[in-house]
C-alpha positions as CSV (number, residue, x, y, z in Angstrom):
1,X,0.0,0.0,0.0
2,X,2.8,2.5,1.0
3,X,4.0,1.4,-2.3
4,X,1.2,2.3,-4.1
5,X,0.4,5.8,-2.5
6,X,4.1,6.4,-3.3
7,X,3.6,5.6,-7.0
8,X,0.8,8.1,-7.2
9,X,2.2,10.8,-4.8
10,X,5.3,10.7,-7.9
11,X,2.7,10.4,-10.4
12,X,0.6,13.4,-9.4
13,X,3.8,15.8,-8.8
14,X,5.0,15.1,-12.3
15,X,2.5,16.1,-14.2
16,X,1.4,19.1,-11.9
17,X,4.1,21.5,-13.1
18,X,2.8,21.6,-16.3
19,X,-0.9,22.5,-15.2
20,X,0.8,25.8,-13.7
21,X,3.2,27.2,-15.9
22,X,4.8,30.5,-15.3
23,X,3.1,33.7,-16.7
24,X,5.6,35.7,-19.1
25,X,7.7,37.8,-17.9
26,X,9.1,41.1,-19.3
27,X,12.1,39.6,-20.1
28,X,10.4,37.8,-22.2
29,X,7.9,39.9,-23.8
30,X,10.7,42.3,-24.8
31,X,12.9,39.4,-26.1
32,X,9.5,38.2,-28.4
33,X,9.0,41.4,-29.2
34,X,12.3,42.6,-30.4
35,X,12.3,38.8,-32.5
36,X,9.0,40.1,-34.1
37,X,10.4,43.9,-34.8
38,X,14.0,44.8,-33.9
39,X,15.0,47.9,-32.6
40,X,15.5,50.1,-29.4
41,X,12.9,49.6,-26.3
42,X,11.0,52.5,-25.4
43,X,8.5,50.9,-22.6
44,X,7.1,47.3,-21.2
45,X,5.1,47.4,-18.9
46,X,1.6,45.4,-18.2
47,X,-2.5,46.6,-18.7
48,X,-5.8,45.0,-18.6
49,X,-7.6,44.5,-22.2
50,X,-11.0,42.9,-22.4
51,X,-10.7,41.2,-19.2
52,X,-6.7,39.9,-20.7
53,X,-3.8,41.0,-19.0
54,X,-0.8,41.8,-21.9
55,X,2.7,43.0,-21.8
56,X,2.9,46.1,-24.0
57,X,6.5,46.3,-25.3
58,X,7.1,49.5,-27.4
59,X,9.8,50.0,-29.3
60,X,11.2,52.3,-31.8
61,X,12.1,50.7,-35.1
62,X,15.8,51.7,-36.8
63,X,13.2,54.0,-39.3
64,X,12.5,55.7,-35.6
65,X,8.5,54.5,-35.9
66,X,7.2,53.5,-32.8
67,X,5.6,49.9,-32.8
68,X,3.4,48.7,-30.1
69,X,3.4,44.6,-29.2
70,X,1.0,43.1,-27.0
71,X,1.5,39.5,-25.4
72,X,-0.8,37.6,-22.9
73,X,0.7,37.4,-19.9
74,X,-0.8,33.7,-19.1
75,X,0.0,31.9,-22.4
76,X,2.8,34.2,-23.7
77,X,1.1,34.3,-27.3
78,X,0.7,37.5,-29.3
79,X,-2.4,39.1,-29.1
80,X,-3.2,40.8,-32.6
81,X,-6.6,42.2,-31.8
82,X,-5.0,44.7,-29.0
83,X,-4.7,48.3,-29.4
């Protein structure tokens, strides 16, 4: 039995860490971003969208245009529909 509760006890804290991955960081979001559009970072900081919470990473492009990226903080994707 002690056997058995051991097995499961492994079981259940191996696949846990996955069910609560890490939100992105700004390290992150500004490495994405500047992947996505290089240039010079001008801000990154986080804000509340339609209920979402993004990182907004601005930065200024070598053609000095400022760009605006937005990431969800909980999955890390790009979100395209932000503004």
């Amino acid at each position: 039995m002690r056997t058995l509760n051991a097995l499961l006890a492994a079981a259940l804290l191996a696949t846990a860490g996955s069910a609560f991955a890490a939100d992105m960081t700004k390290e992150e979001a500004i490495a994405k971003a500047q992947e996505i559009h290089p240039g010079e970072v001008v801000k990154a900081y986080t804000e509340t969208q339609h209920g979402q919470k993004l990182w907004e990473v601005q930065i200024k492009g070598a053609d000095g245009k400022k760009v605006a990226l937005f990431f969800n903080v909980a999955t890390g994707e790009q979100d395209l529909k932000a503004k």
